[in-house]
mmCIF file of the C-alpha atoms, coordinates in Angstrom:
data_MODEL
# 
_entry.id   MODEL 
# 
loop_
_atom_site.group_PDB 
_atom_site.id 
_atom_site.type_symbol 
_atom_site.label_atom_id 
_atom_site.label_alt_id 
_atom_site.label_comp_id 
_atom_site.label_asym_id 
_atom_site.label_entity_id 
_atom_site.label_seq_id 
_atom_site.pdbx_PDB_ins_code 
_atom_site.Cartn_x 
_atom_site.Cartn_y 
_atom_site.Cartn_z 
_atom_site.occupancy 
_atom_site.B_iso_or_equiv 
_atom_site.pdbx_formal_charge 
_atom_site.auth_seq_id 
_atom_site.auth_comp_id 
_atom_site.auth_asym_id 
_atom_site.auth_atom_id 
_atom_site.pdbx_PDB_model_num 
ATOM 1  C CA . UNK A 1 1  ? 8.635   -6.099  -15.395 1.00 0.00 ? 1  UNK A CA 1 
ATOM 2  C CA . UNK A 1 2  ? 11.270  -3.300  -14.374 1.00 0.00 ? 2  UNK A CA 1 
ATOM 3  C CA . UNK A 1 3  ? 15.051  -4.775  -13.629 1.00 0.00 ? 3  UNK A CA 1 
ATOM 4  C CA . UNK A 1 4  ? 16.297  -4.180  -10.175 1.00 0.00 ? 4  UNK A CA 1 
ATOM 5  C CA . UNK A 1 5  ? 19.541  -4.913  -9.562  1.00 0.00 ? 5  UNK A CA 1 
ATOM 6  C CA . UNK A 1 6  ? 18.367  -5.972  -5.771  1.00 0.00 ? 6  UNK A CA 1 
ATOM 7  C CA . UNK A 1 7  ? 17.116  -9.363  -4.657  1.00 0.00 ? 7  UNK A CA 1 
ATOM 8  C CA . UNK A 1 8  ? 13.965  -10.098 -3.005  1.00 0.00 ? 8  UNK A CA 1 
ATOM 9  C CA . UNK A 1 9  ? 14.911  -10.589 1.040   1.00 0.00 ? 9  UNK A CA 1 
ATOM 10 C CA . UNK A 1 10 ? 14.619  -13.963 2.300   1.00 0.00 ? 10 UNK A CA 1 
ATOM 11 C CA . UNK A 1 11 ? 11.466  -14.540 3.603   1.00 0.00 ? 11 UNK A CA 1 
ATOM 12 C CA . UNK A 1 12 ? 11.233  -16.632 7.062   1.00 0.00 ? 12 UNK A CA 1 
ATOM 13 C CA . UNK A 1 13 ? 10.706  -19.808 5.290   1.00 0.00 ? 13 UNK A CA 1 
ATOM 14 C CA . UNK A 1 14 ? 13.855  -18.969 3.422   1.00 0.00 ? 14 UNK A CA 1 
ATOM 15 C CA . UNK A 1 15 ? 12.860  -18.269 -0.088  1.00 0.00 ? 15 UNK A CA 1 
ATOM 16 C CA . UNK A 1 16 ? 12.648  -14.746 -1.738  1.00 0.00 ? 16 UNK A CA 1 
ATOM 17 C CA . UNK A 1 17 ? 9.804   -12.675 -1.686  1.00 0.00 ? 17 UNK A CA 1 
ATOM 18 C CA . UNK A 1 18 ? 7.983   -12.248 -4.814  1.00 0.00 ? 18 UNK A CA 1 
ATOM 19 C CA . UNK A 1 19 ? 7.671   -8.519  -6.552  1.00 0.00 ? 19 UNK A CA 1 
ATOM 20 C CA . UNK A 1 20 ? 4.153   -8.443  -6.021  1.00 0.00 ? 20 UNK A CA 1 
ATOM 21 C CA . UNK A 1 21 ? 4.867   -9.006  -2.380  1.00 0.00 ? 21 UNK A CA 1 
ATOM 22 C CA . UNK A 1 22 ? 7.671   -6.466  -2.684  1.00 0.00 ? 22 UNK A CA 1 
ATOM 23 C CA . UNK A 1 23 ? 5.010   -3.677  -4.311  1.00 0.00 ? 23 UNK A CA 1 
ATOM 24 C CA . UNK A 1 24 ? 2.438   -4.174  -1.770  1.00 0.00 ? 24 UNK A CA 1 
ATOM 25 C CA . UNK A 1 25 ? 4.881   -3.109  1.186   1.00 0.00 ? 25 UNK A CA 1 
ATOM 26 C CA . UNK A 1 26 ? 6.200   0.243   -0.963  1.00 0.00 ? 26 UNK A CA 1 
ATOM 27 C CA . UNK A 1 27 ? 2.297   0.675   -1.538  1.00 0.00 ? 27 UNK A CA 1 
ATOM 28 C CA . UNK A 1 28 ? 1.633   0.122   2.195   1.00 0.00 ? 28 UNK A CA 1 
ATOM 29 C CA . UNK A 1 29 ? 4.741   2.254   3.621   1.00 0.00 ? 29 UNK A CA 1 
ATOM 30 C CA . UNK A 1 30 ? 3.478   4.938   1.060   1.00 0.00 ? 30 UNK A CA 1 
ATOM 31 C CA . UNK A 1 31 ? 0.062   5.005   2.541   1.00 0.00 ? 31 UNK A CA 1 
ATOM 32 C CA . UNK A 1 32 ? 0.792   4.835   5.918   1.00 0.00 ? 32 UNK A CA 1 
ATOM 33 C CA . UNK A 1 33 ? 3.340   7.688   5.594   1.00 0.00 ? 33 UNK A CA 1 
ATOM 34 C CA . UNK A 1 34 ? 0.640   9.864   3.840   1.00 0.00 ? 34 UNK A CA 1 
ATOM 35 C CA . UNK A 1 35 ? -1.496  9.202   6.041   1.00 0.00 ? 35 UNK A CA 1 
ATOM 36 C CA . UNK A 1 36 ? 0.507   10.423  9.392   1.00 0.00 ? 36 UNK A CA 1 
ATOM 37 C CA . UNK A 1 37 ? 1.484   13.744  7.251   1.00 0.00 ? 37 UNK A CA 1 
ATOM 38 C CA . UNK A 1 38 ? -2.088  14.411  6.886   1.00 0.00 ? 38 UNK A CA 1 
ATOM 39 C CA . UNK A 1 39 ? -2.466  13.563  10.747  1.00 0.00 ? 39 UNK A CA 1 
ATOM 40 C CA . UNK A 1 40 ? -5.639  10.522  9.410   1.00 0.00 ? 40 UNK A CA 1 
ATOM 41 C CA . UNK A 1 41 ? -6.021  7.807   11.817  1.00 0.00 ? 41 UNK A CA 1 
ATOM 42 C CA . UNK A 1 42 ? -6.429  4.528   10.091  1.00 0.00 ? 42 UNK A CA 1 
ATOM 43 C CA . UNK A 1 43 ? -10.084 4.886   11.166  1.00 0.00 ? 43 UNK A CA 1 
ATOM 44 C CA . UNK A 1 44 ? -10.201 8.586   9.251   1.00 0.00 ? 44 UNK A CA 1 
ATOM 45 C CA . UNK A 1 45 ? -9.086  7.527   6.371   1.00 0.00 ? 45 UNK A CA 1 
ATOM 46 C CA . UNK A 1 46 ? -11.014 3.856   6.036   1.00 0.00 ? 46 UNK A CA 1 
ATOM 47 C CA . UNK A 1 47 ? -14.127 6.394   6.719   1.00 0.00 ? 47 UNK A CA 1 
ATOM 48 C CA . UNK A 1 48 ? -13.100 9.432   3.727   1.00 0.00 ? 48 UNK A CA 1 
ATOM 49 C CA . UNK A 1 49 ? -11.871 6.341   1.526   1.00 0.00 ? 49 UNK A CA 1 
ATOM 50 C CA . UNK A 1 50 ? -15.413 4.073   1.752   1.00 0.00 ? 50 UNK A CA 1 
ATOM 51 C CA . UNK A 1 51 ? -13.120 1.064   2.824   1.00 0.00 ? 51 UNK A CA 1 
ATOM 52 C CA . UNK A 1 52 ? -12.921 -1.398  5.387   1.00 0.00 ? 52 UNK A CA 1 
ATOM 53 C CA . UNK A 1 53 ? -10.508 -0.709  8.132   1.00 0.00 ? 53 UNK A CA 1 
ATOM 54 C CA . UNK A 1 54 ? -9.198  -3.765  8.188   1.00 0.00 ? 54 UNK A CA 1 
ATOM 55 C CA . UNK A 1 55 ? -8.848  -3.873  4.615   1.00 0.00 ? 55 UNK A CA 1 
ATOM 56 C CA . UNK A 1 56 ? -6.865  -0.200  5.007   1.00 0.00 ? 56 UNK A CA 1 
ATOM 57 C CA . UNK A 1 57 ? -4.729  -2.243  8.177   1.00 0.00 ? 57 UNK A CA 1 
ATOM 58 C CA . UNK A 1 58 ? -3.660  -5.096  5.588   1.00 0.00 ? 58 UNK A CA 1 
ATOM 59 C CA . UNK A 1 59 ? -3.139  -2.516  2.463   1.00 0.00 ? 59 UNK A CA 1 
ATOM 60 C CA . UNK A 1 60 ? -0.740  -0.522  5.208   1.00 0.00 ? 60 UNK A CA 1 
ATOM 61 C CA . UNK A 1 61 ? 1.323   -3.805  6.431   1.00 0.00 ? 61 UNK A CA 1 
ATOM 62 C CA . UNK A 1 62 ? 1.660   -4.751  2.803   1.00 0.00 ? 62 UNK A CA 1 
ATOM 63 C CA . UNK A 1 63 ? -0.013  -8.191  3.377   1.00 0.00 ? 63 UNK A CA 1 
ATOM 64 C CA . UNK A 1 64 ? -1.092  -9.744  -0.208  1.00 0.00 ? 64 UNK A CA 1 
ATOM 65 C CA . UNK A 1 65 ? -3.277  -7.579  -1.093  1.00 0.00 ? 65 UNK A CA 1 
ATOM 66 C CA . UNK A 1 66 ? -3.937  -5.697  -4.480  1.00 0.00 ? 66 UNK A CA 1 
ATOM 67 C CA . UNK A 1 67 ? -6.205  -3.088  -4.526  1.00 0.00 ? 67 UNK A CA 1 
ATOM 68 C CA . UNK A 1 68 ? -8.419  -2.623  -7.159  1.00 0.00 ? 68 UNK A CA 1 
ATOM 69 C CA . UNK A 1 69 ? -8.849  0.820   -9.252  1.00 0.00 ? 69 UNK A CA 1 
ATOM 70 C CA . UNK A 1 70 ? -11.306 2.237   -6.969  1.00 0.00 ? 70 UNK A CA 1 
ATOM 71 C CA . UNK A 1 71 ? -9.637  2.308   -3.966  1.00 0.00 ? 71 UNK A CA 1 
ATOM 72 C CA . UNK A 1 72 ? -6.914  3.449   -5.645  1.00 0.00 ? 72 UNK A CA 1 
ATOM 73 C CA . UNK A 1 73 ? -8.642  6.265   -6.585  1.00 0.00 ? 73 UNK A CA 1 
ATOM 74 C CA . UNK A 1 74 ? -10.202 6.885   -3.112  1.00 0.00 ? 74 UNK A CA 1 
ATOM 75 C CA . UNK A 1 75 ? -6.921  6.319   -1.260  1.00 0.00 ? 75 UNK A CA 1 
ATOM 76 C CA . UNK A 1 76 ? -4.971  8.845   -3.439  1.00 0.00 ? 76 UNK A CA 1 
ATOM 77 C CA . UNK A 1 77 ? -7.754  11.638  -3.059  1.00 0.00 ? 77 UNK A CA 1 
ATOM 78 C CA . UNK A 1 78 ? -8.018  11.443  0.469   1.00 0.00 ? 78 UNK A CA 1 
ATOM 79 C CA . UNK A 1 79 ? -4.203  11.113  0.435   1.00 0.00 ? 79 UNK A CA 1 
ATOM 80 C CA . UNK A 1 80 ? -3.584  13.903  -2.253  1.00 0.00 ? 80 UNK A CA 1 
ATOM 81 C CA . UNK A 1 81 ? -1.149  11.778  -4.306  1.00 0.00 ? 81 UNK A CA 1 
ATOM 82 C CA . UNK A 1 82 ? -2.075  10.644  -8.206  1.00 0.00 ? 82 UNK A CA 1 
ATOM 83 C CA . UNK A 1 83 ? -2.839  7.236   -9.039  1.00 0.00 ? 83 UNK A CA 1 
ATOM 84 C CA . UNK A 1 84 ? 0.033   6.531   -10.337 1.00 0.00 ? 84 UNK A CA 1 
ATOM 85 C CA . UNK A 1 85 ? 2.348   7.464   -7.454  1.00 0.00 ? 85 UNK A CA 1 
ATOM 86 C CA . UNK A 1 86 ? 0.358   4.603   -5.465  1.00 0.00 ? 86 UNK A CA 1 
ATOM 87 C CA . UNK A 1 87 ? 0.462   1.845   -8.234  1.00 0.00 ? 87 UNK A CA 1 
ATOM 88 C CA . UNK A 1 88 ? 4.399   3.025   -8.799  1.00 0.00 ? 88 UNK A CA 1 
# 
């Protein structure tokens, strides 16, 4: 686990949110913002990517979601990113 001298925000039901919860919506800001430089419609890039657009929709609003190593892979080659940068 990597330090961070930042807490979690509150969440509405006033605890904190949890890292993985903090990951998934730097993973989902990354891909959305990749996605509008690229000019991809959700739609586009479900479609390149072989995933489900509502799958894509929950991966962008960082809901609990972790995707597996394959859509990694798919997201950052239609995206142009490495791995890595996604899973950072």
């Amino acid at each position: 686990m990597v330090y961070s001298p930042y807490k979690a925000p509150v969440t509405r039901s006033g605890t904190r949110a949890k890292d993985h919860d903090l990951r998934a919506g730097v993973l989902g800001r990354l891909v959305r913002a990749r996605r509008k430089e690229r000019s991809l419609s959700q739609a586009d890039l479900a479609d390149r990517a072989g995933i489900d657009i509502a799958y894509l929709r929950r991966v962008e609003r960082g809901d609990d979601v972790a995707p597996g190593l394959l859509v990694m892979q798919a997201l950052s080659q239609e995206l142009d990113v490495c791995v890595g940068e996604l899973a950072a």
